[in-house]
N, C-alpha and C positions, 0 to 999 in steps of 0.2 A: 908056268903059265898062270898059275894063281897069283904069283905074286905081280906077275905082269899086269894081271887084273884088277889085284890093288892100286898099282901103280897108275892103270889106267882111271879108275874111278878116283883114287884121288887127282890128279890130273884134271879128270874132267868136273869136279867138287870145285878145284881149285879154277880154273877155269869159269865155272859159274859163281864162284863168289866173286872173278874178277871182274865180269860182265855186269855182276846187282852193282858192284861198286864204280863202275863205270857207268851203267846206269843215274847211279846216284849224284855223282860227280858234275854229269850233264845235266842232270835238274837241279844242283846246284850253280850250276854257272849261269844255267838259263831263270833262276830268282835272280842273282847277282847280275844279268841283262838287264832285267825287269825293273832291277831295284836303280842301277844306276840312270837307266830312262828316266826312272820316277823321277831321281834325286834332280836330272837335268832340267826334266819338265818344273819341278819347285824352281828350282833356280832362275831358270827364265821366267815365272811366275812373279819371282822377290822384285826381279830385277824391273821388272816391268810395272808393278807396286813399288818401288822405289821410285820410278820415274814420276807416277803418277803423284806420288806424295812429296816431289819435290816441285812438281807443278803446281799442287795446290796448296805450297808454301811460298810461290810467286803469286799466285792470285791472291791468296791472303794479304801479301804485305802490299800489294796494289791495292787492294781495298781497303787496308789501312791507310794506307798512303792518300787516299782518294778521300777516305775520313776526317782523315788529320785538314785536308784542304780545304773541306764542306765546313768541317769546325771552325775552322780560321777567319773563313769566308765568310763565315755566320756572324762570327764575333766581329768583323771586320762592318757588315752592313747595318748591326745591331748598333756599335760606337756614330756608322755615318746617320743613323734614325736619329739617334739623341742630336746628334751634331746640328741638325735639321729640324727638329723639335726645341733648340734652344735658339737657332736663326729667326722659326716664325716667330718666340714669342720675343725676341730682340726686334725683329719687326713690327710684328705689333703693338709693342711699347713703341717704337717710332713712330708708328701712324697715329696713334692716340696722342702723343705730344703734336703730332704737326696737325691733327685737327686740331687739339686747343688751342697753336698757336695761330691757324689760319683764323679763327676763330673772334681769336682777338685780336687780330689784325682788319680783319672786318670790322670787327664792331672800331677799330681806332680810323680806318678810313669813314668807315659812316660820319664817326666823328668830326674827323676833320672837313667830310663832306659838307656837312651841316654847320662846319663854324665857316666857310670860304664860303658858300651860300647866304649866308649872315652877313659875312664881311661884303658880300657884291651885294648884300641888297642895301648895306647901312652907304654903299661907297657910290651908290644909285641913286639912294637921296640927298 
């Protein structure tokens, strides 16, 4: 009977050190729950940080993109200013020659106004 008593207490020793360990077991598997959520929630986290960082690596090159066409456009309207800065004063070099020449064109009709004037009045007497 004693040793059946031992048998029993170890038995029931063993028994509870199966339970701590089964205990233990369970709160590990339930960190490893815990942990692998976590891991998922990061994941879907990265992935969705990735999305985002691939979006604002299109918006970036749009904006460069949009850059590069202001710049062009700039240099583009900047070449048509001079183009048009070199017309007026192409112009206005015209207009000053064709006053001078209207100019003297005047004064060679006056002229000639005044000798046919002359000549009708010498062709009157």
């Amino acid at each position: 009977a004693e040793e059946v008593s031992h048998q029993v207490a170890a038995l029931t020793a063993r028994a509870e050190a199966a339970e701590l360990e089964a205990a233990d077991l369970r709160d590990r598997v339930e960190a490893m729950e815990l942990a692998a959520a976590a891991a998922m929630e990061a994941t879907t986290r990265a992935e969705a940080a990735e999305a985002e960082a691939s979006s604002l690596r299109a918006q970036a090159a749009e904006l460069q993109s949009r850059l590069e066409a202001d710049t062009d456009a700039k240099a583009s309207l900047d070449a048509s200013q001079e183009e048009i800065a070199s017309l007026r004063k192409q112009v206005d070099a015209a207009t000053s020659r064709a006053e001078g020449e209207t100019g003297e064109l005047s004064a060679r009709l006056q002229e000639a106004e005044a000798r046919a004037l002359d000549l009708q009045s010498r062709a009157d007497e």
